[in-house]
N, C-alpha and C positions, 0 to 999 in steps of 0.2 A: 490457710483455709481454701477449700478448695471453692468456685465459683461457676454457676452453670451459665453458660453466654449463647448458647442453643437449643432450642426443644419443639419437637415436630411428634406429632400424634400422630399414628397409624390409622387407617380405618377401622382397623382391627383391633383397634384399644393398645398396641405396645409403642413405645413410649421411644425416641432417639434423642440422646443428649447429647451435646459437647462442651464438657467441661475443663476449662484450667486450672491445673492442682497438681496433687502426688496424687498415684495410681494409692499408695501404701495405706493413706488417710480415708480412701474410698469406703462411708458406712454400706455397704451394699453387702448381697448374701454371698458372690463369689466376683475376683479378680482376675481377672487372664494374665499370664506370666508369657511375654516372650520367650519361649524356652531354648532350649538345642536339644538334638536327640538324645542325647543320655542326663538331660535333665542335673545337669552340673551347674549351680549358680554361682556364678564369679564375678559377673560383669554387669554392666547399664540395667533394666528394669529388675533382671532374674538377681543381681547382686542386693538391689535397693529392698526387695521382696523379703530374703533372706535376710539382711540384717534387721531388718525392721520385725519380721516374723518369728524369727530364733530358727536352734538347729533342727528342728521335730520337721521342717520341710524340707531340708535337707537328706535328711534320714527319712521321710517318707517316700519322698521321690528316688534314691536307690533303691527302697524294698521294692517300689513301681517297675525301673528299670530291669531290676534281677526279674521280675515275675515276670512280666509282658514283654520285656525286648525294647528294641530304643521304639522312640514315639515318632508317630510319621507326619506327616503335615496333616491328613485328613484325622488321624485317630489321636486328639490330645490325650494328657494323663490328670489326674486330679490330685489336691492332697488337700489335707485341714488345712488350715491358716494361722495356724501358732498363735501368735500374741498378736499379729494382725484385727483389724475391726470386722473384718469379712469372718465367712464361716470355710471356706476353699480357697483355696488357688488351680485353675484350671490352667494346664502348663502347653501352649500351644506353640507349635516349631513352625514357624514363618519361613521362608524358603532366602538364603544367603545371595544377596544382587550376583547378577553372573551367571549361576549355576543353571540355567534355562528354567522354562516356563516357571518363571516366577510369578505371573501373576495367578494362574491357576492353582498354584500351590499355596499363596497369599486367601485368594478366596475360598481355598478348603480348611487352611487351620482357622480363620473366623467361622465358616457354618460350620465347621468342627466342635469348635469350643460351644456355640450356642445350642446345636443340637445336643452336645455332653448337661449343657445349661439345664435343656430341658428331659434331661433324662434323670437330672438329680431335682426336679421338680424345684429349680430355681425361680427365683421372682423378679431378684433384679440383678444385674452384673456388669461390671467397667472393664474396657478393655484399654490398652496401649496403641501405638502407632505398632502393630506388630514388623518387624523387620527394618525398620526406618533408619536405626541406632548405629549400631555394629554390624551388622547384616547390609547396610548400604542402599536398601531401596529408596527411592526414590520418594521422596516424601507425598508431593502432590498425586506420583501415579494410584500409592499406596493407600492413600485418602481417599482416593475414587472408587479403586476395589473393596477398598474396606466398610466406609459409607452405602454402597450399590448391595453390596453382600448383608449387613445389617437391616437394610431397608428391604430388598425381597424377602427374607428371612422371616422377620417380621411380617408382613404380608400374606406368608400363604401358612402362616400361624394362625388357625381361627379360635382356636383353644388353647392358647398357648398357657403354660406356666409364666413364661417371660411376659412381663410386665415394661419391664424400664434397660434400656442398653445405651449404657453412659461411654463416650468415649473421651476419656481421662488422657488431656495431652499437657507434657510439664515445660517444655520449650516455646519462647515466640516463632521459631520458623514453623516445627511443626503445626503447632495452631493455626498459623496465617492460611496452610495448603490448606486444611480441613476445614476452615471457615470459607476459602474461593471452594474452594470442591463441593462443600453444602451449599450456596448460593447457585452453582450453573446446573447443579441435580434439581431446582426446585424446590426445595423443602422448606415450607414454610416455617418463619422461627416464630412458635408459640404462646412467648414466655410474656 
């Protein structure tokens, strides 16, 4: 069961959580997938996605790749969510530690993913530690960008669809970064 240990209210009415769980379990309208560019799920969150979701994401996500070209950090791709409890999976491509400006590429597939959020006139959506896994970023940095990029987002949303932006972390390290990362941002906790 997943449990919310964070919650901080926008002025704006949208809603920041952080919660310890499975991304898979998240009741929300859409889940962000760690992706790669050609949307191959084999591994850490994109592996758990797909087993959990069946092959219809697998097979959605090629006919994405054939159509449009691999997916770039700023431009995610979308797909149903199979037997998933979500209605999407928004498949965003995190930038691989090393490869340079990884933090700019980190803060574009998150306002990536949430401007895609709000062009499918989403309500609520869970994301991951995007890159944190097998991509090798750094956890804590990763929590800052990714916390800072949800929160302005949010922010200069006065009309947003987006209502609620839960971020769904399943390890103790992870957590611990995003819990210090939420405390020195200011963000009051809520709940």
């Amino acid at each position: 069961m997943n449990t919310i240990l964070r919650e901080f209210r926008q002025p704006t009415g949208g809603c920041i959580q952080i919660v310890q769980g499975d991304l898979t379990e998240e009741n929300v309208d859409a889940i962000v997938n760690a992706a790669n560019a050609y949307l191959q799920h084999g591994g850490g969150v994109a592996g758990a996605i797909l087993r959990r979701g069946g092959a219809v994401i697998q097979a959605e996500s090629n006919a994405w790749v054939q159509q449009h070209g691999p997916v770039t950090h700023a431009q995610p791709a979308y797909t149903h969510a199979g037997l998933l409890p979500c209605r999407y999976v928004i498949h965003a491509v995190g930038p691989v530690w090393g490869e340079g400006d990884e933090d700019r590429k980190l803060a574009k597939a998150v306002s990536g993913s949430l401007a895609l959020a709000e062009q499918l006139e989403i309500k609520s959506i869970s994301l991951p530690a995007i890159s944190t896994g097998i991509f090798g970023f750094p956890k804590e940095r990763a929590a800052r960008i990714i916390l800072t990029t949800v929160r302005d987002f949010l922010a200069s949303q006065a009309r947003s669809h987006l209502e609620l932006v839960r971020l769904t972390l399943y390890d103790q390290p992870t957590l611990d970064a995003f819990l210090n990362v939420w405390s020195s941002l200011g963000l009051k906790d809520e709940l």
